[in-house]
N, C-alpha and C positions, 0 to 999 in steps of 0.2 A: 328402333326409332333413329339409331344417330344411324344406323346405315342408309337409312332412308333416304336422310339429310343429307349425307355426303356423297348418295348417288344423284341427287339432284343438283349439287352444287357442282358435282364434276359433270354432269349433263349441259349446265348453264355455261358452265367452263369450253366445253368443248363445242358448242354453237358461236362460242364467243370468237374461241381460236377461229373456227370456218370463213366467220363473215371477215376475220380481221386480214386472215389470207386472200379472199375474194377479191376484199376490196382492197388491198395492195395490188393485186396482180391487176386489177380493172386501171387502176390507178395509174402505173406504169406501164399500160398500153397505150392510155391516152395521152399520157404529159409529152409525148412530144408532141403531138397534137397541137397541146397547151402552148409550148415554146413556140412554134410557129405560127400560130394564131395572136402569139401576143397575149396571151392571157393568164402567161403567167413569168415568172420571172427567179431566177436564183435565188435572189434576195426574200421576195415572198415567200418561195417554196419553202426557204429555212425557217422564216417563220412560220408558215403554217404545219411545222413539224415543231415546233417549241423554241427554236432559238430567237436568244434578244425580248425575251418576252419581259414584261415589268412583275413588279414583286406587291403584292397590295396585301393589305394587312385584314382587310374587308371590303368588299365591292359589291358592286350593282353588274351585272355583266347583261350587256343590253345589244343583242345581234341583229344587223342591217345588212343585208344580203350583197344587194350592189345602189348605185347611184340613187334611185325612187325612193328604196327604202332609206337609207339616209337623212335624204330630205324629210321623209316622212316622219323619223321621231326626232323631229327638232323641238314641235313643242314641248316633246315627255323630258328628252334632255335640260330643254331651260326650265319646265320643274321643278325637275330635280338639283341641280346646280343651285337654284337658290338658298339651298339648307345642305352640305355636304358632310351627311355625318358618314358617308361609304365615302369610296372612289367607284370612278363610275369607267368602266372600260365598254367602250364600242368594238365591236366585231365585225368585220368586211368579209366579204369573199372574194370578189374582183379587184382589178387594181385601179380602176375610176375612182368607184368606190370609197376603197382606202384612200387615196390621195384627197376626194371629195370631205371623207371624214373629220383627216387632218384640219381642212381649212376650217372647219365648220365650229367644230369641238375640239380642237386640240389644246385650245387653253382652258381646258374646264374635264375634259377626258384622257386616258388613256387609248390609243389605239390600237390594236391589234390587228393580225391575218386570222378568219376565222380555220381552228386548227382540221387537220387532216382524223375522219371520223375512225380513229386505229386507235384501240385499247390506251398502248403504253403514252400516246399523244394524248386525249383527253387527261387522263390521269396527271399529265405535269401541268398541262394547265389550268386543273383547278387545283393543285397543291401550292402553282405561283399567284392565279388569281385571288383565290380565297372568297368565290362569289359566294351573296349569303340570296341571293335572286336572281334568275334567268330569264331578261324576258324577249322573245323573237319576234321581228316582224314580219306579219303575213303568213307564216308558219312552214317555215324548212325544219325538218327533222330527222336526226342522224339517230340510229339504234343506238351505237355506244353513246353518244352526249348523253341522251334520254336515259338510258341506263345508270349512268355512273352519276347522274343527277338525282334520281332517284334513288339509289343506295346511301347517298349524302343527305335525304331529305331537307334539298334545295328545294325549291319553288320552282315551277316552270311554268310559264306563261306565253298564250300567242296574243299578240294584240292586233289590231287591224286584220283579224282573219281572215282569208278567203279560198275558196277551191273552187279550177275553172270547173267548166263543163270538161272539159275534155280530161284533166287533170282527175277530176271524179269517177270518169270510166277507166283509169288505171288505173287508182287506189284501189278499185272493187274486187279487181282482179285478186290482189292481196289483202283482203280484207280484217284476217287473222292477226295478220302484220301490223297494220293500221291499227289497229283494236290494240294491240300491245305496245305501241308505243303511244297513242292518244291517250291511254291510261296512266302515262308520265307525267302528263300537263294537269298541273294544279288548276288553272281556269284558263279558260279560250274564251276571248274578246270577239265577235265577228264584224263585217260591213252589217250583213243584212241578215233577211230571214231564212231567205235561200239559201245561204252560207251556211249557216248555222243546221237544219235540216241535212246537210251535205256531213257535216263533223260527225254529225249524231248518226247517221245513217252507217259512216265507217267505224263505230263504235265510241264516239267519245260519249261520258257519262251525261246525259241532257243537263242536268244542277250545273255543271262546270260549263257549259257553254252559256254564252247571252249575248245578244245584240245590241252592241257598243257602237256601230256607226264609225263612215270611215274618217280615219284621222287624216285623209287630205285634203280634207278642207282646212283645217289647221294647220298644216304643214306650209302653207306659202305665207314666208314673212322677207320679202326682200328687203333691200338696206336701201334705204331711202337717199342718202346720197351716191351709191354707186350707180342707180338709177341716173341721174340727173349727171353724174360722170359719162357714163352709155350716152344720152341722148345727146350730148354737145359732141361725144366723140364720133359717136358712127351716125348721127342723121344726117351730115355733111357729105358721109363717104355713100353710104348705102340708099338717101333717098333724094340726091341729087335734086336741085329744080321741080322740087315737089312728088319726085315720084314715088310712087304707092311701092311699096315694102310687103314680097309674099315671101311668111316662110316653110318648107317642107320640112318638119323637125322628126326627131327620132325615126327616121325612115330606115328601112330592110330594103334587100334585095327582093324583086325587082323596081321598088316606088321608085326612086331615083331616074333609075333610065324611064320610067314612062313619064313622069311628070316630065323631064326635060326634054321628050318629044312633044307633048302637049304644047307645052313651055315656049320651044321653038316654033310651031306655028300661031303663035301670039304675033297680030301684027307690031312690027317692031316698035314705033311710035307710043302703042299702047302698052307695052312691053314692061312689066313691072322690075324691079331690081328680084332677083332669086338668092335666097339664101339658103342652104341646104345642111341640112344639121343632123349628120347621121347619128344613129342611136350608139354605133360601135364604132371610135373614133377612129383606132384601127384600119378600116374600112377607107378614110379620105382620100388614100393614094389611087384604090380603083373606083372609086367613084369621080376623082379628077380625069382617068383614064377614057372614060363615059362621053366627058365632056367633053373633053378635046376631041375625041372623035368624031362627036354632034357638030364642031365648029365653034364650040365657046372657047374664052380663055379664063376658068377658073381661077380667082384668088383667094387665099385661105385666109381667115381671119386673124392669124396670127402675123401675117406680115402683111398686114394695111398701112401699118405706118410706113413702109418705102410704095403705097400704094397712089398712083400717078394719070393711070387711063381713066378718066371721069363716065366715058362713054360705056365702059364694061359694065355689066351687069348679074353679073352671078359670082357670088362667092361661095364658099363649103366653112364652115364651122369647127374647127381641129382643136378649137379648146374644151374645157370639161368646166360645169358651173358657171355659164354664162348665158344660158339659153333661154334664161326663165325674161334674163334683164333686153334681150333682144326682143322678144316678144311685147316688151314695152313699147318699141318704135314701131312694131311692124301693120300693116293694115289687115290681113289675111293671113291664115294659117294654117297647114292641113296636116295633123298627126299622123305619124305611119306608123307602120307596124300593124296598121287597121283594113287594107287593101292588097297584106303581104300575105293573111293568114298568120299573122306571130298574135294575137290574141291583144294587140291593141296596147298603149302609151295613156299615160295621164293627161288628160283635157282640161284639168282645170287651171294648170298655170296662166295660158292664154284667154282663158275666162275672165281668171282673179282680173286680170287688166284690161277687159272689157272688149277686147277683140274674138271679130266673127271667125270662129274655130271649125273645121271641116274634119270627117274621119272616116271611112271606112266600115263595111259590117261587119269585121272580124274584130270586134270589141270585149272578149270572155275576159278577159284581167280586169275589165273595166264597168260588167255590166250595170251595177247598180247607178255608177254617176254619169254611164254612156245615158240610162234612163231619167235621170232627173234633167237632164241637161236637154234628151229630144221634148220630154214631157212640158216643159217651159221656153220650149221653142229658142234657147238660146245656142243652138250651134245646129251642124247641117250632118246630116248624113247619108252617104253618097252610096251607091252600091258596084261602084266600076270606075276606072280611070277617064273614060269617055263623059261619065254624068260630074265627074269634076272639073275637068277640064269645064265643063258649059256653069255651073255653078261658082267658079271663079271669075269666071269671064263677066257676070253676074254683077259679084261685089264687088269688080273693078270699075265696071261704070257705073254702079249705083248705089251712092253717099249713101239715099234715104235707106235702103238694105241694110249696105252696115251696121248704118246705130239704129237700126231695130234688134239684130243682135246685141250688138253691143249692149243693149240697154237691159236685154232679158237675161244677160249672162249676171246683172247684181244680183239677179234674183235667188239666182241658183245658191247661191251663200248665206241668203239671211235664215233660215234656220237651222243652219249647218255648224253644231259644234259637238262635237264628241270625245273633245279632249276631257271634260267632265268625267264621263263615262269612262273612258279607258284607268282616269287615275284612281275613279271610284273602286273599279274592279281590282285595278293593281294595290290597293292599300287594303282590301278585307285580305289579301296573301302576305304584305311585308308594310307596313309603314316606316316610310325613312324620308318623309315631306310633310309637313304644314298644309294641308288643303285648303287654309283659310289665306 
């Protein structure tokens, strides 16, 4: 018997060394990669191996992948915070993200780098954390975390779950896998039914999955006077003499270079100001590149204030967490990432504030609210750079168009609340909040 047990434990042992090799070696092929893309940094990298990490005596460890997610558990953070018998640590994996986090939670949270998925790394950061709950959003999953979560019988939880389509035909592939680490998570939160269907199909236990509904519609709480800061500072600059405000937000390679041909054949007169807000801020310097070779002169948002040519009309977006409050001035707006094939951006910021929102067929990160939002007729959706182009053209001369969206974007929200749900589920695993 105890031989039994200790060939199986050195069995588990030595799967463990394999993948922890794997994924070193994987790791340190790509990180320069990382360094030259910008996505990652010295200072990160050491945290995300355990340096500078905080010491908590009990926590809540609550992980946000990059920028969406962040925004997205704002409401479960402010929750939480109002009764703090943990500390409550946020986990990032990009460096928007993190910075994003900071401003958000950082006097209410700890912030961290989400750690590098290597044995002897998870191991120091749950010895420094001390979390007594885990709970991810949308659902990334690392074997070791899951593992050593599991062996601590911590709680694991996904909230706001989803898996694309596409995302689902490679899971399937590794199904065994899936099945072994979906049996980590104490309960799985999903958007919808299809979601849920998708967990259960790669093995999660059906009891632990349930349809929670997504948490972004709760996720948008802008600050009312930053608001009303934005609109006195930029409608002077960006909508001139009345003019109509379009913005191309979160966009991928190619969106950018084709809206800005489209863009350009806009007779000039009618010619709205362009604002360009790529998804990877990164990205600003070639995509000013774009421009200038079309004939525009590019200003970036960051340096409007020495900004002086009234006549120009396109600027690129180079800050991070400001996009949602732009969307408050703008007339029009077309998400990308949804005519790139990248599986589509959040729609509902520019709902929340009542603007007629455009996007793309490649909506799989999005599909349940890509559907509530065509089913009530409150945004457009375009199948080619050509049918947007004419569908812009559209809302610029036609007020009454507009605020017909406009009007059916309220709609989309009023019975949109699942923060109930999410905290229902999360407190039959750990109660550490008053739900009253």
């Amino acid at each position: 018997m105890k031989k039994n047990k200790r060939a199986k434990v050195y069995g588990f042992g030595l799967l463990a060394v394999i993948y922890d090799l794997l994924f070193i070696g994987s790791f340190l092929i790509y990180l320069p990669v990382c360094f030259l893309r910008k996505k990652i940094t010295i200072f990160s990298l050491l945290r995300k191996i355990g340096f500078f990490l905080p010491s908590c005596n009990k926590s809540i460890w609550i992980h946000a992948v990059s920028l969406g997610e962040v925004s997205l558990i704002e409401p479960i953070v402010n929750k939480m915070s109002e009764n703090l018998k943990y500390s409550i640590v946020i986990s990032t994996t990009t460096l928007t993200g993190n910075r994003v986090a900071y401003k958000k939670y950082g006097a209410v949270a700890k912030i961290i780098y989400f750690p590098l998925d290597i044995s002897a790394v998870i191991k120091k950061f749950l010895r420094k954390i001390n979390p007594k709950i885990f709970i991810t959003a949308e659902g990334e999953l690392w074997p070791n975390l899951i593992s050593h979560i599991r062996r601590k019988k911590i709680p694991f939880l996904i909230i706001n779950g989803r898996i694309s389509e596409r995302a689902f035909r490679r899971y399937r592939l590794i199904r065994p896998v899936m099945k072994k680490m979906l049996s980590g998570c104490s309960r799985i939160g999903v958007q919808n039914e299809q979601y849920r269907k998708r967990f259960i199909d790669l093995g999660a236990e059906p009891e632990r999955v349930s349809v929670t509904g997504s948490l972004k519609f709760n996720s948008i709480n802008p600050d009312e006077e930053k608001i009303q800061q934005f609109k006195q500072k930029y409608t002077v600059i960006l909508k001139p003499n009345s003019r109509k405000l379009f913005i191309a937000a979160s966009t991928h390679k190619p969106e950018e270079e084709n809206i800005l041909d489209f863009y350009k054949d806009l007779h000039s007169k009618k010619r709205p100001t362009l604002l360009i807000a790529p998804r990877h801020p990164e990205r600003v310097t070639s995509i000013e590149k774009i421009a200038l070779a079309k004939g525009f002169k590019p200003v970036r948002i960051s340096e409007v204030n020495n900004f002086e040519d009234k006549k120009n009309n396109l600027f690129i977006l180079d800050t991070v967490g400001q996009l949602s409050y732009f969307y408050n001035i703008c007339d029009i707006c077309f998400v990308g990432g949804s005519l790139s094939g990248s599986g589509g951006h959040n729609i509902l910021e520019p709902l929340y504030f009542s603007k007629p929102v455009l996007f793309g067929p490649s909506m799989e990160n999005f599909s349940d609210i890509a559907k509530k939002v065509i089913d009530n007729s409150a945004g457009i959706q375009v199948n080619s750079f050509q049918e947007l182009k004419e569908k812009v053209k559209i809302l610029l001369e036609n007020e009454k168009e507009r605020n017909k969206y406009s009007q059916a974007a309220k709609i989309v929200f009023e019975k949109a609340d699942s923060l109930s749900q999410n905290l229902k589920m999360i407190s039959k695993e750990f109660s550490f909040f008053d739900e009253s």
